[in-house]
N, C-alpha and C positions, 0 to 999 in steps of 0.2 A: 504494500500500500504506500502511498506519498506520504511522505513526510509532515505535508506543509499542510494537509487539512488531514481531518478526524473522519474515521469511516468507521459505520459502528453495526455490527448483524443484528438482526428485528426479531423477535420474539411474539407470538401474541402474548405471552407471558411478560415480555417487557414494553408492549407498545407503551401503556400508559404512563409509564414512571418516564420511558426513554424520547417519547414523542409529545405529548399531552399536558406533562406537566414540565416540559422544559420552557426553559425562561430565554430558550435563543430559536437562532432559525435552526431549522432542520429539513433537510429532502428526502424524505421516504420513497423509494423508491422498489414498488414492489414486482417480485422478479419471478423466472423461473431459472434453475440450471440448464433444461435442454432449449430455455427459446435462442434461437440466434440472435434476437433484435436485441435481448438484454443483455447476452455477450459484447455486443457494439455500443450498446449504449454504457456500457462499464469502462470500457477503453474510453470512449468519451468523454465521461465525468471524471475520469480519473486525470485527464489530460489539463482540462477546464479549474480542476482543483486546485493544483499548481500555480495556477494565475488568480484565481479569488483568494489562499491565502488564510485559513482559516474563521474564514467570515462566515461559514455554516458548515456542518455535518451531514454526513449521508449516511442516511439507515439502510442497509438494504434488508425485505422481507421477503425470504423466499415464500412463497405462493403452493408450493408445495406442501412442507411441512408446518404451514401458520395458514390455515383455512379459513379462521375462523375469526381473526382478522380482515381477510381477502374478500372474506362473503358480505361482511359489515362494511365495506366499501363499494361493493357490486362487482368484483372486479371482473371483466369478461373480455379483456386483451391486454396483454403485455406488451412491454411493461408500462408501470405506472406511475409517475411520480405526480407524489402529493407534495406541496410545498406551506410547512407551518412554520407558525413565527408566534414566541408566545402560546405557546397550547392549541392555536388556532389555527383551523383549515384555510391559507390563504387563496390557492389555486390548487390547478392538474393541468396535466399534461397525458392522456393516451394514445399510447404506442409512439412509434419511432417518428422524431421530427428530427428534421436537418438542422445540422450544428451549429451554423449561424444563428437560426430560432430559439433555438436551446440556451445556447453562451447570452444572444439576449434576455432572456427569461433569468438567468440565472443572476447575470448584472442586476437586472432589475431587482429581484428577490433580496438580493445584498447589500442596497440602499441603508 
């Protein structure tokens, strides 16, 4: 993992404590191992990380083994990123957008 930002694994056992009750931003970003899109979209953010700098944290929730989380979101395409700040649902993003979209989304989210 990079150095220069926090990457943290999702729990439905931990969302609440690790997403909900945090006091920063966070991008949840919920996944599967065999999808490809989430394989690209991890090289992605991991890329993108490096340049924001610890100005937020990425949950990833595998979709797999955390259901029950993934059902309390709807989730019905990978991946998914949720973007809170403060405890609170700010936005989403479903499925794969192009880099440029993303890196601005991201900028913005880090205001």
């Amino acid at each position: 993992m990079n150095r220069n930002s926090t990457f943290i694994e999702l729990t439905d056992a931990s969302f609440d404590e690790n997403v909900l009750r945090r006091k920063a931003a966070i991008l949840v970003v919920i996944c599967a191992e065999w999808s490809g899109a989430c394989h690209i979209l991890r090289r992605t953010l991991k890329q993108f990380a490096a340049h924001l700098k610890n100005r937020f944290t990425i949950g990833y929730l595998d979709i797999d083994t955390n259901e029950r989380t993934a059902k309390e979101y709807g989730v019905h395409e990978l991946p998914i990123l949720l973007f809170y700040k403060n405890g609170e649902l700010q936005d989403h993003i479903a499925g794969l957008v192009p880099k440029r979209q993303l890196k601005n989304k991201l900028e913005t989210f880090c205001e």
